[in-house]
N, C-alpha and C positions, 0 to 999 in steps of 0.2 A: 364167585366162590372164594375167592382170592380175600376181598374184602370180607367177607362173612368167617373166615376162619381168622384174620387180624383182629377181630372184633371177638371174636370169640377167646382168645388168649389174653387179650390185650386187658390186665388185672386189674385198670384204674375204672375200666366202662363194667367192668364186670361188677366192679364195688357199687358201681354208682346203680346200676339194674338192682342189683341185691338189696340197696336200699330202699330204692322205689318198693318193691315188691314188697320187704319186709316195713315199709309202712303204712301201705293197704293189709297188710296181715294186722298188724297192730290195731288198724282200727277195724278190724273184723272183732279179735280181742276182746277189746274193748265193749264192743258190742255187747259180744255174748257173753260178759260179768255184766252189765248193763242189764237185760234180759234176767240171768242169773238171781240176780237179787231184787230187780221186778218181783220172778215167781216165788223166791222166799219169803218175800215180806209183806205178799199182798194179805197173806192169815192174820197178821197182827194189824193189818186195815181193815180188814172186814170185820176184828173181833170186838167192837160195839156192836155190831150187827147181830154175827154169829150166837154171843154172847146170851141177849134178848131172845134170839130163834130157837133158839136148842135151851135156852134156861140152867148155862154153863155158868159152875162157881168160879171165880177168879182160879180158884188151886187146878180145877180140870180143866179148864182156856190155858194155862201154865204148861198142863202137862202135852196137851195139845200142840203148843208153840215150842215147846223143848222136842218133840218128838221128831222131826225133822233131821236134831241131830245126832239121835242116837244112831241112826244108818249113817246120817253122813262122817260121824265120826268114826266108825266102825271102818267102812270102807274107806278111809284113807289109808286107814296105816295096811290097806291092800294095796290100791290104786295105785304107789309110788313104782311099785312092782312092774307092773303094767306099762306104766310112760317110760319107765328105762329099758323094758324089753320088744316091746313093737312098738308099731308107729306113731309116735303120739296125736299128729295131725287126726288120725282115725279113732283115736282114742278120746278123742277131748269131741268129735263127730255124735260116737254115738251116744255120752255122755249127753250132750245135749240133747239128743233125740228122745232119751228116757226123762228127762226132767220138763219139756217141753210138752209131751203126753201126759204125765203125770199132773200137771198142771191144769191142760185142760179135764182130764178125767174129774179133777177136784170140783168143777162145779158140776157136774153129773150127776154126782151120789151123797147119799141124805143118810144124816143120825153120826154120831158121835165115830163109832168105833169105823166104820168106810173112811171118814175125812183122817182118823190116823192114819190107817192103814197109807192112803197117797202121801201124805205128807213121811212118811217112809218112805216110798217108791223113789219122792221127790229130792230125798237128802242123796240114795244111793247113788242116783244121774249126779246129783251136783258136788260132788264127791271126788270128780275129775279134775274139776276144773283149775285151781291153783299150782296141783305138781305138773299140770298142763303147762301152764303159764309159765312158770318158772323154768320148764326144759327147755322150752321154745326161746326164751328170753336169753339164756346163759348160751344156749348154739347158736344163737344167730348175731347177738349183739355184745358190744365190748364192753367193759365196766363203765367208762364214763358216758353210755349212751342210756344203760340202764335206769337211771332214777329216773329220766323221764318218762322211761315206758312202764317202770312200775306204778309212777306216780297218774301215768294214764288210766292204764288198769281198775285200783284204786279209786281215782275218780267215776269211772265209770261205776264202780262197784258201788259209791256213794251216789251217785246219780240215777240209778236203779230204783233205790227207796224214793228220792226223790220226785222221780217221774211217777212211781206206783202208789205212792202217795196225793199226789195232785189230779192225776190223769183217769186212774185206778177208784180213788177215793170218790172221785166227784162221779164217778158213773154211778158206781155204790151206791150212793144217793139216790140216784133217779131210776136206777135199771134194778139195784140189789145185787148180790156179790156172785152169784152164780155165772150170768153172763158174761163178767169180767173173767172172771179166772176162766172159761170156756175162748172168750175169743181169745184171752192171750198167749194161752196156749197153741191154739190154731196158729195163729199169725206169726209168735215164734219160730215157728220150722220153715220160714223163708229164709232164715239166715242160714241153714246148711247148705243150697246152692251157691252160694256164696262162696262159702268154707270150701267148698269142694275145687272150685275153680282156681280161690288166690290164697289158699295155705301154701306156708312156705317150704320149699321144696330142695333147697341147697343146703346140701348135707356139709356140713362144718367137717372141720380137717379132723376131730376128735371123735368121729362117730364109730361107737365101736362096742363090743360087750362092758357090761361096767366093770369097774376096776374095785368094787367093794360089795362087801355081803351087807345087809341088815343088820347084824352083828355088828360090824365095821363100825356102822354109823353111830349103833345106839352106843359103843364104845369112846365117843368123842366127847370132849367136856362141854364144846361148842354147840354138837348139838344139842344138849339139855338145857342148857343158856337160852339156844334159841328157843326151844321146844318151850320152856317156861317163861321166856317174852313172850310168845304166841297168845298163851293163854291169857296175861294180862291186859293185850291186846284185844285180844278174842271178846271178852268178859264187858269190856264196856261195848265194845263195837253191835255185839247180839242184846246187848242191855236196850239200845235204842234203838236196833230194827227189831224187837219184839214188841218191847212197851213203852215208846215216845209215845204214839198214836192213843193209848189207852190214859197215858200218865198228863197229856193233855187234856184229856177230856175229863177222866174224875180228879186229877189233882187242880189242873187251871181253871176246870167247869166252862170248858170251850165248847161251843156248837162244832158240829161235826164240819159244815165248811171250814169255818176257823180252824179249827186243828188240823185242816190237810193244807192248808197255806204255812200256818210254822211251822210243822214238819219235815214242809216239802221247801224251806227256807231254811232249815237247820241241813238238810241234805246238801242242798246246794252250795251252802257255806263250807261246808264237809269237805265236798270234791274238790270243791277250788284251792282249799289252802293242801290236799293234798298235790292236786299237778303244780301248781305253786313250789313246794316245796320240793321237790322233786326234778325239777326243770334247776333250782336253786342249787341242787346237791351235786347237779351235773356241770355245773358251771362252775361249781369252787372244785372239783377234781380232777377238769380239763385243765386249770391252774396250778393245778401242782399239788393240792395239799389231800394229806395224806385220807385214801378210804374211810379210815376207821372214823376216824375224827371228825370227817363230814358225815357221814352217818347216826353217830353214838352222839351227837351236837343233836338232829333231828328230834331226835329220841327223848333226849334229858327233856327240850326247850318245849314239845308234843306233848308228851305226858305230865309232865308238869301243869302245863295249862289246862288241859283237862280236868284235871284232879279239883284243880282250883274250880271250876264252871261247874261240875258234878254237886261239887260239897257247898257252893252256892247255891243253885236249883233246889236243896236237899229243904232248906229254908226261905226261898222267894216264894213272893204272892203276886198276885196278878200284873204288881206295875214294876218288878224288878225281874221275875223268872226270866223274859225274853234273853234280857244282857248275858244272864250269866248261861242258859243252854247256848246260845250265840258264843261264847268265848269256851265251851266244850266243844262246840264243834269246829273251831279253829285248831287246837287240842288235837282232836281226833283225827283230824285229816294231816295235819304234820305228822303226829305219830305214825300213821300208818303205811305212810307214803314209802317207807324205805324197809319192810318188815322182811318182804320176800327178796330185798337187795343184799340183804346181809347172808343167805342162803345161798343163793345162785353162787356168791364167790365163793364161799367159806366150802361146799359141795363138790364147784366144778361143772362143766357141763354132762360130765359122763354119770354122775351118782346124785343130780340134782334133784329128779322125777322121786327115787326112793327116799332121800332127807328131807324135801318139803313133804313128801306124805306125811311119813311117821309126824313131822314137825305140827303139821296141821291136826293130823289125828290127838295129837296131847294141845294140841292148843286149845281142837273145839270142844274138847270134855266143858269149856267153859258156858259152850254152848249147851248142851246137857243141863249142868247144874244152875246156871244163870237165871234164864228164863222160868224154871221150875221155883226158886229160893227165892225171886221177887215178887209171883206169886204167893207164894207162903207166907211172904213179911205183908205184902200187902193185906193179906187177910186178916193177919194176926195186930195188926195195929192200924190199919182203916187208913193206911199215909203211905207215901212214896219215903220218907226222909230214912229209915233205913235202908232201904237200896239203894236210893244214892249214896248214902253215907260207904258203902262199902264197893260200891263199883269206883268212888274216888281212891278211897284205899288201895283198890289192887291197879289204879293209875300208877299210882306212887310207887308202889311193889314194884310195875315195869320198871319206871325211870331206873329203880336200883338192878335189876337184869340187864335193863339192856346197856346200860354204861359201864357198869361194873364186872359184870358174870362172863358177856361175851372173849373176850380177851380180845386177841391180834385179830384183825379183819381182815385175813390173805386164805387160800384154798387148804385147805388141810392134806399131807400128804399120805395116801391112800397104801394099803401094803403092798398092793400090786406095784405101782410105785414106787416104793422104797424098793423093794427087789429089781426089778428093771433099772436102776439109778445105780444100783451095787454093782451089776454084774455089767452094766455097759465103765463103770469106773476101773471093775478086776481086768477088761477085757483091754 
């Protein structure tokens, strides 16, 4: 007994348990954005398919592949609500448990307006999952351990298209898109036993009602900075998990294998330079230099490259396209590796849940209009080079938000806060 209570006090074994554990959380995480964006983006793999079977214009495949986020946009700027008032571990549980259903529902039901309708169901579940992450992330772990775990995230979250691309794709092929989207769903819901056993459970010293209304937040200049990095963010990132798979095939004139091996090679290259990057950002902070500047460095040197890869694609042909999506996708996964890092601080862990919603919710309007408006161009001029040409643009757009707009990269000081800071100062 004696030993089991020195053990239990003893703060250096306690740190060291807390890490174990909260690194089997992480890669539960992981996972489940992994999974996550599997079932978002197997529609925009199947939509050669679908396309053919149902006798879909590009403009109604558009609207089909945008619909997704008009719930999931909706509900976020509920969602944050939620993660900051009950338990999020249960929250981001049954999130998964509706998108996972929904997903297998998807190959069950036939003709246009059903597969909306899921693909609704399927934004509302997955709608948790980022002010999930970010709560869990800002309570459990300290600044300099974050970029890695965001940039895992991230990865995973690119890794997702990737596997549902190659894995996903090639079944499509041989079985047709029905039984895909059926078992993957099915198989899915393994991972909640999981979650249920090694979600993490140690309540941070700051755990408490939050210390800010939705008002609060939408009142911060930081947050609209972020909220409008999001979206420029948002914009490329739904650009290629809707319409890579389509813009290979009529723009490169790829066989359907072929186009699930570059896709699922452009993903790849995605994820890697995001944990790359991110394991990067942690290591020059452990260092000493300052938050802002390893982060807002990410961001310039991300998006930049992107921009560049986007606006070459817009103009290659069969024996240059590769290079330059290959140097978007380095672009993209720098970018993105540090989006939800800039929140966690700037937030806090108490009012994280509600400012990454709202932030997500104006971010994925991007998703909404994106996937819709490339569509539209595609139809109206028979080529991808307008949509490229302007999802480079609002590359560019970020670089100037997120280096510029954001300001100081430290916690914003909440009202609650300043009152409490006053009256322990008068006291």
């Amino acid at each position: 007994m004696a030993t089991f209570q020195a053990t239990a006090i003893n703060p250096q074994i306690a740190d060291r348990m807390h890490s174990r554990a909260m690194s089997v959380a992480l890669s539960l995480l992981v996972v489940s954005v992994f999974i996550n964006y599997v079932d978002r983006g197997n529609l925009s793999i199947a939509a050669p398919l679908l396309k053919n079977e149902l006798a879909l214009s590009a403009s109604r495949l558009g609207i089909l592949l945008s619909a997704f986020f008009w719930t999931y946009t909706l509900f976020l700027f509920i969602c944050g609500w939620f993660v900051d008032r009950f338990d999020v571990n249960r929250v981001l549980a049954v999130g998964f448990l509706v998108w996972s259903l929904a997903t297998a529902a998807t190959g069950l039901v036939r003709g246009f307006t059903m597969l909306l309708i899921m693909r609704l169901i399927l934004g509302m579940g997955e709608s948790v999952a980022f002010p999930c992450y970010s709560k869990i992330l800002a309570r459990h772990l300290p600044e300099h351990a974050r970029g890695f775990a965001n940039g895992a995230i991230i990865a995973g979250m690119k890794l997702g298209p990737a596997a549902g691309t190659l894995g996903a794709g090639l079944l499509m092929t041989h079985y047709g898109w029905r039984p895909v989207f059926l078992g993957i769903g099915l198989l899915s819901l393994m991972w909640l036993p999981g979650w249920i056993k090694w979600m993490p459970r140690r309540e941070a010293p700051s755990r408490s009602a939050s210390t800010a209304r939705v008002r609060d937040v939408l009142r911060q200049r930081q947050f609209w900075a972020t909220a409008a990095g999001s979206f420029c963010t948002a914009y490329p990132l739904y650009f290629t998990i809707t319409w890579l798979p389509f813009y290979l095939v009529h723009e490169q004139h790829l066989a359907m294998h072929d186009m699930v091996n570059k896709a699922a090679l452009f993903y790849t290259v995605d994820a890697t330079a995001a944990l790359a990057t991110g394991w990067i950002a942690d290591f020059w902070i452990r260092r000493g230099l300052a938050v802002g500047m390893v982060r807002k460095s990410a961001m310039g040197l991300g998006w930049t490259t992107a921009a560049i890869g986007f606006l070459g694609c817009s103009s290659a042909g069969p024996h240059s396209y590769l290079t330059w999506l290959m140097l978007a996708a380095v672009g993209l996964g720098t970018g993105n590796s540090g989006i939800w890092a800039f929140s966690q601080t700037l937030a806090g862990p108490r009012v994280v849940g509600r400012w990454c919603g709202l932030q997500n919710g104006f971010g994925n309007l991007a998703g909404v209009i994106g996937p819709a408006l490339t569509g539209f161009t595609v139809d109206w001029t028979g080529h991808f080079q307008v949509a490229l040409g302007i999802t480079a643009g609002i590359c560019v757009l970020g670089v100037f938000v997120w280096v510029f707009l954001v300001g100081e990269v430290k916690q914003v000081m909440w009202p609650q806060a300043v009152a409490n800071s006053l009256a322990q100062a008068a006291s």
